[in-house]
N, C-alpha and C positions, 0 to 999 in steps of 0.2 A: 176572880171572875165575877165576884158577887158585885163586888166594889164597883167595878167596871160598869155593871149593870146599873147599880144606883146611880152613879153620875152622871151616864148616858140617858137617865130617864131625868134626869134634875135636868140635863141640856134639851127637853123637848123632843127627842131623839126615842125611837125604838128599833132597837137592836137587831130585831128581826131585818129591817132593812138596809143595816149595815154589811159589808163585804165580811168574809172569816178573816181575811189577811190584817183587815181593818181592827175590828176586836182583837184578835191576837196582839200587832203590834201594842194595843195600849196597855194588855195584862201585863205583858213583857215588861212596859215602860213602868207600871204601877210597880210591878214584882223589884223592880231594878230598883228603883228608888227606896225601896222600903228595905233591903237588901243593905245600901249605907247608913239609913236611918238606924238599924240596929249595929250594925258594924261599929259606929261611932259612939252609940251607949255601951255598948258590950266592953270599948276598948277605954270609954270615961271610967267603967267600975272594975278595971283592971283585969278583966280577962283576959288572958292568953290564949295567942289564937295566930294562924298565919291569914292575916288581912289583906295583906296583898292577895293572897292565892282562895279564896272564900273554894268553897265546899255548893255550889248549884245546881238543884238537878235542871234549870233552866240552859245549861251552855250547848251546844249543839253534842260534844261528847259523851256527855250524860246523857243524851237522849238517844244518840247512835247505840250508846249500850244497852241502852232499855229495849229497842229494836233489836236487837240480836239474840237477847234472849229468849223476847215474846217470837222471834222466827224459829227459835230452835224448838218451843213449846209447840209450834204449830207442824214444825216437821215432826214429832215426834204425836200427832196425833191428837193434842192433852187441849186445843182448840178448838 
């Protein structure tokens, strides 16, 4: 997000008047890409790892589970 922020301010751009869906999509697209950028060194110094299958809290299932839990904390009052 921070990142986001600085090169939307290097484009003449304040953030404030952009849409959320707008910012969102670009964290996504920044997160995404930086996502291969280590994937590819990780896999140059021989780490073992399943590549194909990355580990994101970014995919929608990770986030469906994060929301399940934060509803159970909330039905249980701890909100």
């Amino acid at each position: 997000e921070h990142k986001i922020q600085e090169e939307i301010k290097k484009e003449g751009k304040n953030i404030r008047e952009m849409s959320t869906v707008e910012v969102r999509q670009r964290c996504y697209a920044y997160a995404e890409k930086y996502v291969g950028v280590q994937s590819t060194q990780f896999q140059r110094l021989g780490i073992l790892g399943d590549w194909a299958h990355p580990y994101l809290t970014m995919t929608p299932d990770y986030e469906a589970s994060t929301l399940e839990v934060f509803a159970k904390f909330v039905e249980a009052g701890l909100v």
